[in-house]
C-alpha positions as semicolon CSV with decimal commas, in nm:
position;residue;x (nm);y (nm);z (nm)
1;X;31,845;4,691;12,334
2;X;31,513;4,751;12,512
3;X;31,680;4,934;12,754
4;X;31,860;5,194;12,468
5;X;31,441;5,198;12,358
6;X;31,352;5,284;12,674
7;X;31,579;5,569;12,712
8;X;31,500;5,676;12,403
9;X;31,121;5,695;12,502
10;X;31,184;5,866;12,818
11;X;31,431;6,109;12,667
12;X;31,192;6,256;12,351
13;X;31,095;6,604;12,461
14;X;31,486;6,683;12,576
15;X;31,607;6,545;12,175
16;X;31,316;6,792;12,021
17;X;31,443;7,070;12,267
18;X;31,805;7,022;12,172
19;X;31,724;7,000;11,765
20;X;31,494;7,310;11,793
21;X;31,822;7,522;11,940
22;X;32,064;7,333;11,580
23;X;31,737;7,477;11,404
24;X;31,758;7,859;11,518
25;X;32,110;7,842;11,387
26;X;32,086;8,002;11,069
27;X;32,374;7,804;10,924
28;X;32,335;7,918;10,515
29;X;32,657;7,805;10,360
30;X;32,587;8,004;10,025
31;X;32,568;8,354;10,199
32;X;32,862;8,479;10,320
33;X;32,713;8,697;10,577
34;X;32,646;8,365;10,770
35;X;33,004;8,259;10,806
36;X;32,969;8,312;11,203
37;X;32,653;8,125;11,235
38;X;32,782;7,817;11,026
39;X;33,099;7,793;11,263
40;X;32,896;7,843;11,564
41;X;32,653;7,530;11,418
42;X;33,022;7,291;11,344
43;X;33,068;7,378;11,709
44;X;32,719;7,314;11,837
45;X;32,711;7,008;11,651
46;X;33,103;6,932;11,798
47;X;32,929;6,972;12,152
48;X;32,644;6,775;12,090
49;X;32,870;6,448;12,006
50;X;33,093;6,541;12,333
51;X;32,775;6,515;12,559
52;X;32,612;6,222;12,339
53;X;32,924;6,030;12,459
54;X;33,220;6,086;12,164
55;X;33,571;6,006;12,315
56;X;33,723;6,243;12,028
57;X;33,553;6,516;11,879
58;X;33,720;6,784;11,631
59;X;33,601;7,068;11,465
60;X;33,858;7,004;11,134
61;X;33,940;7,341;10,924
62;X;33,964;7,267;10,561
63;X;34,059;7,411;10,227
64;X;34,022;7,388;9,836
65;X;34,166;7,536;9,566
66;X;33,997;7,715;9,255
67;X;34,089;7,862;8,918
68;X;34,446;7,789;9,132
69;X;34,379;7,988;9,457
70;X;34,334;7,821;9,812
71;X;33,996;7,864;9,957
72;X;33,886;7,853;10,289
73;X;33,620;7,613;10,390
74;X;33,426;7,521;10,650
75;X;33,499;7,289;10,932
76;X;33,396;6,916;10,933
77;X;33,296;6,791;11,238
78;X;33,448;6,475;11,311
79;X;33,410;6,220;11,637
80;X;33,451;5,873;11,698
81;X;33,429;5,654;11,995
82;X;33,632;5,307;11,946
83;X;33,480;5,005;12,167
84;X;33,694;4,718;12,015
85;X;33,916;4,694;11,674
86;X;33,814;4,380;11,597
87;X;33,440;4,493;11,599
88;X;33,271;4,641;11,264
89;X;33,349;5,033;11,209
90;X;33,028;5,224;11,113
91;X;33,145;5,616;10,931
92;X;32,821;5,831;10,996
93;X;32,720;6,115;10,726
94;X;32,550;6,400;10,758
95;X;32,591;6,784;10,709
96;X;32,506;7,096;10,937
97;X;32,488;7,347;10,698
98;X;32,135;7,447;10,531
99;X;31,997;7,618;10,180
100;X;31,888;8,003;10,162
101;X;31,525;8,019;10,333
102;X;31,441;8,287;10,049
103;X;31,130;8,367;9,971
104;X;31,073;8,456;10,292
105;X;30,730;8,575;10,283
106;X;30,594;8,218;10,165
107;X;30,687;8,073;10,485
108;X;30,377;8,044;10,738
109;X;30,620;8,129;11,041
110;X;30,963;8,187;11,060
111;X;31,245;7,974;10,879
112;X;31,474;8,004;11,174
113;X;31,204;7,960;11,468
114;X;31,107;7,593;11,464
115;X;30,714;7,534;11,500
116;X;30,504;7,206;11,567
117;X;30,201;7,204;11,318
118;X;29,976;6,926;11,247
119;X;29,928;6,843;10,836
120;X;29,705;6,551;10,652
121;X;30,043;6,345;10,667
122;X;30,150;6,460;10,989
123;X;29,891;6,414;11,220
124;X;30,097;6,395;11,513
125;X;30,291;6,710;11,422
126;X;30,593;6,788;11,208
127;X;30,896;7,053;11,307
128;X;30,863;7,326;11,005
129;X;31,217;7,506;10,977
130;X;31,443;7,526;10,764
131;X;31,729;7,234;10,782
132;X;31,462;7,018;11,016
133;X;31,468;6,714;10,722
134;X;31,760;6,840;10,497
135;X;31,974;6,773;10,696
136;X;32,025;6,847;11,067
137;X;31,698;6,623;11,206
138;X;31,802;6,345;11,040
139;X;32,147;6,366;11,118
140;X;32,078;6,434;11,491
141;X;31,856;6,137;11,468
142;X;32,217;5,989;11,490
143;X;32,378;6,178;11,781
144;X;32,065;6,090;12,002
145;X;32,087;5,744;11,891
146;X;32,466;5,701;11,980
147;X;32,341;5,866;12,283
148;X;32,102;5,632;12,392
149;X;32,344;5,347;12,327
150;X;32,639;5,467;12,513
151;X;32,433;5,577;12,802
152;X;32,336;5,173;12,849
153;X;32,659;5,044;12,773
154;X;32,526;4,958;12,446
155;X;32,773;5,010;12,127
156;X;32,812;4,667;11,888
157;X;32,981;4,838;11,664
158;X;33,284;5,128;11,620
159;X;33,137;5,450;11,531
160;X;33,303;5,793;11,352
161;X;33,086;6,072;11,270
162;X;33,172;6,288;11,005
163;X;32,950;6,583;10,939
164;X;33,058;6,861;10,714
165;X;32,919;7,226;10,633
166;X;32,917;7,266;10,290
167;X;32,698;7,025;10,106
168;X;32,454;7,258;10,017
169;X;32,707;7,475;9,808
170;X;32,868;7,159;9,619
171;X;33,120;7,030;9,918
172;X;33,425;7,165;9,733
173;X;33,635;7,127;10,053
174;X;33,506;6,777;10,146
175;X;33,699;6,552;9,887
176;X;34,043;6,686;9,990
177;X;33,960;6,670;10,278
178;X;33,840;6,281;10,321
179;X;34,122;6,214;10,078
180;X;34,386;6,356;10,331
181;X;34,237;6,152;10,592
182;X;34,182;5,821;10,486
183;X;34,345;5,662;10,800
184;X;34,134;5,832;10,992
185;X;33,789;5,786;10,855
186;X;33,883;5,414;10,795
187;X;33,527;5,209;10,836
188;X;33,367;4,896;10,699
189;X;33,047;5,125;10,550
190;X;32,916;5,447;10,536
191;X;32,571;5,526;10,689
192;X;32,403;5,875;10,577
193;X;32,035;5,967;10,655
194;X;31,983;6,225;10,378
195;X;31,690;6,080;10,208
196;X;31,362;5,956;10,238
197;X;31,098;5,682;10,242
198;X;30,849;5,609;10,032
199;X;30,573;5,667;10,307
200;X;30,544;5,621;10,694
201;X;30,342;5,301;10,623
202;X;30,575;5,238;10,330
203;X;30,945;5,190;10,461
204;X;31,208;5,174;10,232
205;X;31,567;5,232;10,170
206;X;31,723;5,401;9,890
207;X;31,978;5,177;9,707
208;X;32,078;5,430;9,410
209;X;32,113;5,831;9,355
210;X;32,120;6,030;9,017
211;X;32,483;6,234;9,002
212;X;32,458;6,624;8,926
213;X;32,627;6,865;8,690
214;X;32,539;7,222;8,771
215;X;32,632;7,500;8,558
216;X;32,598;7,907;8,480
217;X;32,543;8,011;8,167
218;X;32,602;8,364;8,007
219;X;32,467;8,556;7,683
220;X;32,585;8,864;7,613
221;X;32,501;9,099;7,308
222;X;32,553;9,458;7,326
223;X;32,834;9,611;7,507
224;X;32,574;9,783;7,732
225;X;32,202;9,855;7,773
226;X;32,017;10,022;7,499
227;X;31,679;10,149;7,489
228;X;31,401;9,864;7,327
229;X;31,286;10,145;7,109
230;X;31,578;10,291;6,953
231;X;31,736;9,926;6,908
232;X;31,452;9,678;6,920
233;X;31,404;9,449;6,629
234;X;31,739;9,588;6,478
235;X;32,008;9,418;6,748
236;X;31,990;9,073;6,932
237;X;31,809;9,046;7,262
238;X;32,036;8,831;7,487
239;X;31,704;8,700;7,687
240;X;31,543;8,621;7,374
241;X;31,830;8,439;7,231
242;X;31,905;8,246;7,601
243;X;31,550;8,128;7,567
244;X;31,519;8,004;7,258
245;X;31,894;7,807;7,329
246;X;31,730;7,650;7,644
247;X;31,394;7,571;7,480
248;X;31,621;7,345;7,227
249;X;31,804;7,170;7,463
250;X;31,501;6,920;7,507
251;X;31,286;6,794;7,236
252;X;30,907;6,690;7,208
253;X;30,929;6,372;7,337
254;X;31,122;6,500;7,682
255;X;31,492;6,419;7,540
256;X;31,789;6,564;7,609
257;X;31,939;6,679;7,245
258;X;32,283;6,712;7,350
259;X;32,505;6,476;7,140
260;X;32,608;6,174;7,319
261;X;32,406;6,241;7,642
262;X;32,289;5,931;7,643
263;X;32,567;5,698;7,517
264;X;32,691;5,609;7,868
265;X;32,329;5,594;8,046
266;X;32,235;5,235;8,201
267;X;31,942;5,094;8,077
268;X;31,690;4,966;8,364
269;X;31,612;4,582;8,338
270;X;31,289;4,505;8,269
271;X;31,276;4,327;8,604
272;X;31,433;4,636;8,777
273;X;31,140;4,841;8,575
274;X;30,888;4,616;8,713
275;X;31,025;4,569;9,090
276;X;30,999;4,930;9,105
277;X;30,667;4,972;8,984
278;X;30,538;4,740;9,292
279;X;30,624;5,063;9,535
280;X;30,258;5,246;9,567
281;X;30,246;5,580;9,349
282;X;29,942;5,804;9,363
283;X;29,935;5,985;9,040
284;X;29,651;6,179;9,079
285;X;29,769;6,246;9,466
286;X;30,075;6,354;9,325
287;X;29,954;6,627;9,105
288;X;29,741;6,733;9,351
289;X;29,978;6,797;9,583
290;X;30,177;6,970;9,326
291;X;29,906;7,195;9,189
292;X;29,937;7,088;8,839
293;X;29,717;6,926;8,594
294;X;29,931;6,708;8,380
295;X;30,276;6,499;8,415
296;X;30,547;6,537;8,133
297;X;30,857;6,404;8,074
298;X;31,078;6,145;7,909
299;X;30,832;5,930;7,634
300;X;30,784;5,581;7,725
301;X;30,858;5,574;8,106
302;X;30,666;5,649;8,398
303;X;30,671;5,950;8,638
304;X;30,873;5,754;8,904
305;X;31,078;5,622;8,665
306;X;31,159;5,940;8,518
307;X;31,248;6,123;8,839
308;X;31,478;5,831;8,960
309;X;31,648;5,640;8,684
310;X;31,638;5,858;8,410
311;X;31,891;6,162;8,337
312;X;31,709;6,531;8,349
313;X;31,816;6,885;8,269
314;X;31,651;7,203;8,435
315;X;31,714;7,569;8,422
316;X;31,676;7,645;8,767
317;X;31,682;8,028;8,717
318;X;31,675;8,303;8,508
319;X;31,710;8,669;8,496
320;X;31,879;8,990;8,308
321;X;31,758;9,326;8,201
322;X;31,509;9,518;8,429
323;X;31,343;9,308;8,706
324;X;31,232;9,616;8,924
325;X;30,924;9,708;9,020
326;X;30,743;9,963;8,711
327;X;30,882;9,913;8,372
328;X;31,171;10,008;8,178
329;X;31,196;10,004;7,812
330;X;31,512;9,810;7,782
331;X;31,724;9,581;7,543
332;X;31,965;9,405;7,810
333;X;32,301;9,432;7,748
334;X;32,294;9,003;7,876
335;X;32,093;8,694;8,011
336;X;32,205;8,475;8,259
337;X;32,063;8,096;8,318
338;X;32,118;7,824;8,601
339;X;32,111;7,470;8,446
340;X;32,161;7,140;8,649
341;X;32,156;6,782;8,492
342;X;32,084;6,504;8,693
343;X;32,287;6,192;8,617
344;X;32,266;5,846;8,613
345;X;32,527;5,489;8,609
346;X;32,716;5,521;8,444
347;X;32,764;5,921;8,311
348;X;33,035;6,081;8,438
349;X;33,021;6,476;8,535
350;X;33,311;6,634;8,332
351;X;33,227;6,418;8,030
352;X;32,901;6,572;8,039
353;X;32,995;6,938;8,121
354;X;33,170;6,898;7,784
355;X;32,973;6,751;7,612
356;X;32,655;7,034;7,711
357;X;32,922;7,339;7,651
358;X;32,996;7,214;7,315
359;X;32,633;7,191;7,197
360;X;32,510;7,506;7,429
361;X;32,775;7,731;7,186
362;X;32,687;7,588;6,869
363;X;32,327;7,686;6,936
364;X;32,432;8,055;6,930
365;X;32,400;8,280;6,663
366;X;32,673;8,511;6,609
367;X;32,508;8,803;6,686
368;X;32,579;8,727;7,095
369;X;32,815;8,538;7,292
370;X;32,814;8,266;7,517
371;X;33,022;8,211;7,855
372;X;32,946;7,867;8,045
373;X;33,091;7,859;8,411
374;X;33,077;7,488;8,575
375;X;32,939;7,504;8,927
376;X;32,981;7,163;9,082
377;X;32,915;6,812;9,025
378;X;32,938;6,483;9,155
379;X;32,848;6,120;9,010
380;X;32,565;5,922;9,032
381;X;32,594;5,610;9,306
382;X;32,440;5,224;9,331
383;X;32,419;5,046;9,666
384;X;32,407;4,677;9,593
385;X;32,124;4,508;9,842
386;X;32,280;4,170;9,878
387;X;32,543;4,259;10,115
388;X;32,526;4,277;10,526
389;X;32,567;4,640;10,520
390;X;32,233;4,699;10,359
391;X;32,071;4,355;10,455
392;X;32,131;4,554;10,811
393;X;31,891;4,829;10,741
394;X;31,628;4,637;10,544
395;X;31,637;4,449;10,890
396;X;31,676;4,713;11,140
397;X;31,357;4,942;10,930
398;X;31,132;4,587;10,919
399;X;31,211;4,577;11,338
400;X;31,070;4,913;11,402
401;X;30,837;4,946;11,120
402;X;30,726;4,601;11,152
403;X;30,708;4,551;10,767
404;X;30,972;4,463;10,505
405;X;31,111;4,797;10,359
406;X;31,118;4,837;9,973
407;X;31,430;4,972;9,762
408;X;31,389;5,206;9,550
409;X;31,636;5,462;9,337
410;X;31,612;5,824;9,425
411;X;31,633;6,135;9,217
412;X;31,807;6,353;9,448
413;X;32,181;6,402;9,431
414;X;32,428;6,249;9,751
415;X;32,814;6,351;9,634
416;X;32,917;6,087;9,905
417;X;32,764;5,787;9,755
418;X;33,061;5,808;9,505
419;X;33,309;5,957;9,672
420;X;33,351;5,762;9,924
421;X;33,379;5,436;9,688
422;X;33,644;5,630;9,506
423;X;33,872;5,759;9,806
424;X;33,767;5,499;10,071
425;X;33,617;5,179;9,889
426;X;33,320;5,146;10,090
427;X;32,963;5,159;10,007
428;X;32,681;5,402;10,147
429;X;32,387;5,276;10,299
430;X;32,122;5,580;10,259
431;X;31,913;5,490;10,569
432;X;31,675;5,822;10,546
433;X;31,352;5,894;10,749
434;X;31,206;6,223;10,533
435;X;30,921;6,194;10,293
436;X;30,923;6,371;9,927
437;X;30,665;6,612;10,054
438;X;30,867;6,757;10,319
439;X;30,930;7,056;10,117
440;X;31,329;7,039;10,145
441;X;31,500;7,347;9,966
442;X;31,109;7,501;9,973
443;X;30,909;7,742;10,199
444;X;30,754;7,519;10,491
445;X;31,030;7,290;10,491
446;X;30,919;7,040;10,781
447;X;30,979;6,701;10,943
448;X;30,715;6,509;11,125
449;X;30,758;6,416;11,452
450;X;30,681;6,033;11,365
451;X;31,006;6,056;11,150
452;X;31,204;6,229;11,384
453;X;31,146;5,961;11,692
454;X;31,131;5,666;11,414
455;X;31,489;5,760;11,297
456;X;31,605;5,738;11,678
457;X;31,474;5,445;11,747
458;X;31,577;5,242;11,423
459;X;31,900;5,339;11,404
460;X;32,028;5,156;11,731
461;X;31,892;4,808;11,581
462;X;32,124;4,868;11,248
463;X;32,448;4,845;11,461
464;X;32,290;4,526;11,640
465;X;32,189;4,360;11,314
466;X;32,510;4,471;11,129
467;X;32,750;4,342;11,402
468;X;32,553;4,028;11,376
469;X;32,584;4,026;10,995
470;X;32,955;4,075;10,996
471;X;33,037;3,775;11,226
């Protein structure tokens, strides 16, 4: 082991080099114009495991179908170097492709041109770019890690990696995928570095996720645009009528009114409420990094609490009529509306896809109507903390951190957690390095450099301690 350390030491600059060149790839799985440079990043992440030390690497094509048509995908990367059957098999998660770096003009330099700049939390530095903490740092934390173990003969356990490019957009290729492959991907635990820690003096290790049901909704009144003085006052405006039907959906004291939203959710213990409330929260530091003035949410539990193991709904955009620069006197012909609901144990996503559809129409009055379109979705997922896999992390992160890592639930949706229970009944240990403030899916998305070299180095003493679990 200290010699994988040492390597690891000696090799820094070279991993930042090789992560800054996965950066420039602008690999944006929601615009098509990027198909090219999301297959060129599958096979720049395919290389990187052949040079790292992978005995079988394969860019995998996949497929989906929807509303009954086959789909096209994009590929999976998949590798796997096999030491000895008989030792533990370790399945590595991550994903390549990255969200839309729009609005550009709010980033300080370039998305796509990775930059080391010093912050209050970062004082040695942190890589701003887009996809440098969600996810293509922290997965490559992995590849350099495998790296420095193979190079010194150093592998206690089996590892696969599997490392897709569509998480960002909802993974609809992934499932059928993994479920066509089950041989193949065949492990004793899944290990995924897509979340975060508490702080870099605070290690901890995230033993739950909220699931996600993501939807489009549609108002439409007239059969086309009409002028707001001819028509105003005398026919329904869809934007009006959208935002009074999403101003109902929650109530005064932060509940979700949809009927039966809450008849499946799992009630925290009071001794789950109060181990979580030992992991340090800055309120006021919170705010303040925010710019805001005042909390809200769910009555009678607290802001951590609210964002981790309680359900939420959003409208995440909204737009129709004229958005142009000037004005225009107009009564849009219809309003459209991103919602997302975050879940937790035990909802399920189609149960509550139905159950928000049935309410959203009966808000409407008949003077518009309503289409709902179901994006994706996935379920909410709980690691338990008494078993080697995750007893393996909580040791490995105490090693390198050199104090005893917290768990903690995390309000942030991973489709894997479940899905691989379902498809290949083993649990996810969500080993991640970021911190909340990292600005993932923002402007200024970033990744310090502590994190970074921290993930490297930890990583290694997880297969040790695991191998040594599983004896």
């Amino acid at each position: 082991m200290q010699k994988v350390q040492d390597y690891i030491q000696q090799n820094k600059d070279r991993f930042l080099e090789e992560l800054f060149d996965l950066l420039r790839i602008p690999s944006i799985s929601a615009k098509p114009e990027h198909k090219d440079d999301v297959l060129r990043c599958a096979e720049a992440v395919a290389e990187s495991l052949r040079k790292a030390g992978a005995d079988k690497v394969e860019v995998c094509p996949t497929s989906y179908v929807k509303n009954g048509e086959k789909k096209e995908g994009y590929p999976i990367v998949y590798g796997e170097k096999i030491v000895d059957p008989s030792l533990p098999t370790v399945l590595v998660y991550g994903h390549y492709d990255v969200q839309p770096a729009e609005p550009l003009e709010l980033w300080e330099t370039p998305p796509f041109e990775p930059t080391i700049r010093k912050t209050d939390i970062h004082p040695d530095g942190a890589i701003f770019a887009r996809g440098s903490c969600d996810d293509k740092g922290q997965t490559y934390m992995h590849v350099k890690a495998f790296e420095a173990m193979v190079a010194n003969n150093y592998l206690p356990c089996n590892i696969k990696f599997c490392v897709e490019g569509e998480e960002e957009v909802g993974s609809p290729s992934f499932r059928p995928w993994v479920e066509a492959n089950k041989e193949r991907l065949a492990c004793d635990v899944v290990l995924c570095s897509d979340t975060s820690i508490i702080a870099n003096d605070v290690p901890s290790i995230t033993s739950g996720v909220r699931g996600l049901a993501y939807l489009e909704v549609k108002v439409t009144g007239p059969n086309r645009d009409l002028h707001s003085g001819v028509y105003g006052g005398g026919v329904a405006n869809p934007i009006n009528v959208l935002a009074t039907m999403i101003s109902k959906l929650i109530d005064e004291k932060g509940k979700i009114t949809i009927p039966g939203f809450y008849d499946d959710v799992l009630e925290a213990t009071p001794e789950e409420r109060a181990a979580m409330a030992k992991a340090p929260f800055d309120l006021e530091a919170w705010k303040k990094d925010l710019g805001i003035e005042e909390v809200q949410g769910e009555e009678g539990y607290t802001t951590m609490e609210r964002v981790s193991i309680r359900p939420s709904l959003d409208c995440n955009g909204i737009w129709g009529g004229y958005i142009g620069e000037g004005s225009k006197t107009v009564l849009p012909s219809w309003a459209k509306a991103k919602i997302s609901m975050r879940l937790v144990p035990h909802q399920r996503s189609e149960k509550v896809y139905d159950q928000f559809e049935n309410y959203f129409r009966s808000l409407a009055p008949k003077s518009v109507k309503v289409d709902v379109t179901r994006m994706h979705g996935g379920e909410p997922g709980v690691t338990p903390i008494d078993t080697p896999e995750y007893k393996a992390a909580h040791k490995a992160m105490a090693t390198t951190f050199g104090k005893e890592p917290i768990p903690k639930r995390e309000g942030g949706y991973i489709p894997i957690v479940s899905l691989f229970k379902d498809v290949l009944d083993v649990d996810s240990i969500l080993m991640g390095f970021g911190l909340n403030s990292d600005d993932i899916h923002s402007p200024n998305e970033h990744y310090g450099l502590f994190n970074f070299y921290k993930g490297i180095e930890t990583i290694p003493y997880y297969y040790q301690y695991y191998a040594e679990l599983k004896k």
